[in-house]
N, C-alpha and C positions, 0 to 999 in steps of 0.2 A: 227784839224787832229784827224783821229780814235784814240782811243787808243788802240795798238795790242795786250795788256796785256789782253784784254777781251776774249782772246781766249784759256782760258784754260779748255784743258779737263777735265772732271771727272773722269774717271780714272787713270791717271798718270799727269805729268811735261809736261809745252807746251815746245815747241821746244824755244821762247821766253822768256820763264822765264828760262829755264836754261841756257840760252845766257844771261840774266841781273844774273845771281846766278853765272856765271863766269867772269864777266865783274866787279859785288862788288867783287868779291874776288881777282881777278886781284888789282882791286883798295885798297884794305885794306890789303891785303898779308892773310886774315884770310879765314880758309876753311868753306864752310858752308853747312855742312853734315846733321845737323836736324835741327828742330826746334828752339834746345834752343841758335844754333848760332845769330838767328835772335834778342835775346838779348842783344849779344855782337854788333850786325851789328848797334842797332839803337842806344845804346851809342855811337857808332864810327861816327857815320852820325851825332849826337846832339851836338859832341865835336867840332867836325868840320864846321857846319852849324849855331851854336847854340839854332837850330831847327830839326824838324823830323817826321818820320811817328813813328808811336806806334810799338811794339812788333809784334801783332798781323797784325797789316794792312802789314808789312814786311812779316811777314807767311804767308797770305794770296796771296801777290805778288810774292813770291818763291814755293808757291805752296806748302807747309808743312799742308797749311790747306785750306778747298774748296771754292771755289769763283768763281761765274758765273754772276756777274757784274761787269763795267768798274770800273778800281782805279777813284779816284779822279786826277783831272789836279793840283791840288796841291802837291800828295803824288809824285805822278811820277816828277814835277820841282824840288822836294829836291833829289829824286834819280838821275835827268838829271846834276843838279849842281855837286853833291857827285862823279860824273862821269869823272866831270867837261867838259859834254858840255855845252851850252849856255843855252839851256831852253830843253821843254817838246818836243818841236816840231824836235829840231837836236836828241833827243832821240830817239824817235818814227822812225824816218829815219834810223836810224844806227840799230833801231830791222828789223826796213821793209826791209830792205836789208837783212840780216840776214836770217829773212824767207822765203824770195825769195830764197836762195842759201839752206834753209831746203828743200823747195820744188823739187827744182832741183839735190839736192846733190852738188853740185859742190860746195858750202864753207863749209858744216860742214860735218866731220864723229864723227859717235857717236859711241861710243861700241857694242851695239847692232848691229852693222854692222860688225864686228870683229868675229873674230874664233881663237882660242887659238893658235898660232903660227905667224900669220899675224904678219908684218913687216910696223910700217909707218914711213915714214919722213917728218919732217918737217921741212920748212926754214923762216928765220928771219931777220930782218938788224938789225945792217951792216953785211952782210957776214957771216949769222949763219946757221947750220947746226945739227939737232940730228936724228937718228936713233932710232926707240925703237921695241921693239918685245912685241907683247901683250900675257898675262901672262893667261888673265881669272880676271873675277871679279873688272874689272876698273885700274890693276896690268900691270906696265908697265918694260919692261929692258931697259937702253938703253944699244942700239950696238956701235954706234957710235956718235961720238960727234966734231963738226968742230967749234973753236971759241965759246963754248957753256961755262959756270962753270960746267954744267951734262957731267960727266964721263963714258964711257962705265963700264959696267954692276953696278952701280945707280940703284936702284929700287926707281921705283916712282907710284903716283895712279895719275891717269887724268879719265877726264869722259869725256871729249868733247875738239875735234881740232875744231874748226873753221879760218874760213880766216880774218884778219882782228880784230881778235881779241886776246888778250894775252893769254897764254898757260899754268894754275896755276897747277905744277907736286905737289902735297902734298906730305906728310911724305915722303924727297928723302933718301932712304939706302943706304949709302954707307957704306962697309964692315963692315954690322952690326951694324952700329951706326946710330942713326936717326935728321937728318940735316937740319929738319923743313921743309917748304916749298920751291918753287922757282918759277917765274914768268919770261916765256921766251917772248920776244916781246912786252915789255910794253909799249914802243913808236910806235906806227903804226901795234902793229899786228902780225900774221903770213901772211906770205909771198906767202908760199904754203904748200899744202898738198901730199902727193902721198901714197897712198897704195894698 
């Protein structure tokens, strides 16, 4: 099977690597904002696999630094395990889908698609529901929250909804105090989208 990682642009983040850059961070609860995250990512992968791709082969796959050749079918089976699908190939399927619904828009909104006021929700199982109002700058409120632990007005950062994948709100603020992360949907996903 291709592998889809090979498709990134040179000027920015493919739509693909920031679907596997939220999908590790989903998976390890850790955010991974630069570079030097990708240090902590491949100790967390070597603790766990006790094996792994390098520092750099990681940057290079989250797009921190430039690459315009396919990974290796090795680097991506230790990312596909650390995932915990089965191998490279149920990996590769769960980006290909992903970038299907890039292309179409129908599974992922990104911010860049957002205007300072906009309103999205999102849904979850079993029976979850949040609300949030975009802020500007990846800055999120929520409004509302149904069976959620995020409380209306929560500040939180997200960078990317997608369908079917879990929903990593970084530093959440509540009244002032900073609450670390949260991951909404880590069994199956989000649900839906609407904005």
């Amino acid at each position: 099977m291709d592998n889809i990682m090979q498709e990134m642009p040179r000027n920015g983040v493919s739509p693909q690597a920031s679907t596997l850059r939220s999908l590790l961070e989903a998976r390890s609860g850790h955010s991974m904002q630069s570079a030097a995250d990708c240090e902590w990512m491949a100790m967390d992968i070597k603790s766990k696999l006790h094996d792994g791709p390098s520092v750099n082969t990681l940057k290079r796959l989250l797009g921190f630094l430039p690459y315009d050749k396919q990974h290796r079918d090795s680097t991506m089976s230790f990312i596909a395990h650390y995932l915990g699908y089965k191998n490279n190939t149920e990996l590769q399927q769960a980006l290909t889908k992903c970038a299907s619904d890039f292309g179409t828009n129908d599974g992922v909104l990104e911010n860049s698609q957002l205007e300072t006021g906009d309103h999205v929700e999102i849904a979850y199982q079993p029976d979850r529901t949040i609300t949030f109002k975009y802020e500007g700058d990846d800055r999120f409120l929520v409004t509302q929250s149904i069976n959620s632990q995020l409380q209306p007005d929560d500040e939180v950062v997200i960078r990317q909804f997608a369908i079917g994948f879990p929903l990593l709100a970084d530093n959440v603020v509540r009244n002032g105090k900073s609450l670390g992360s949260y991951t909404a949907g880590k069994i199956g996903g989000l649900t839906s989208i609407k904005h």
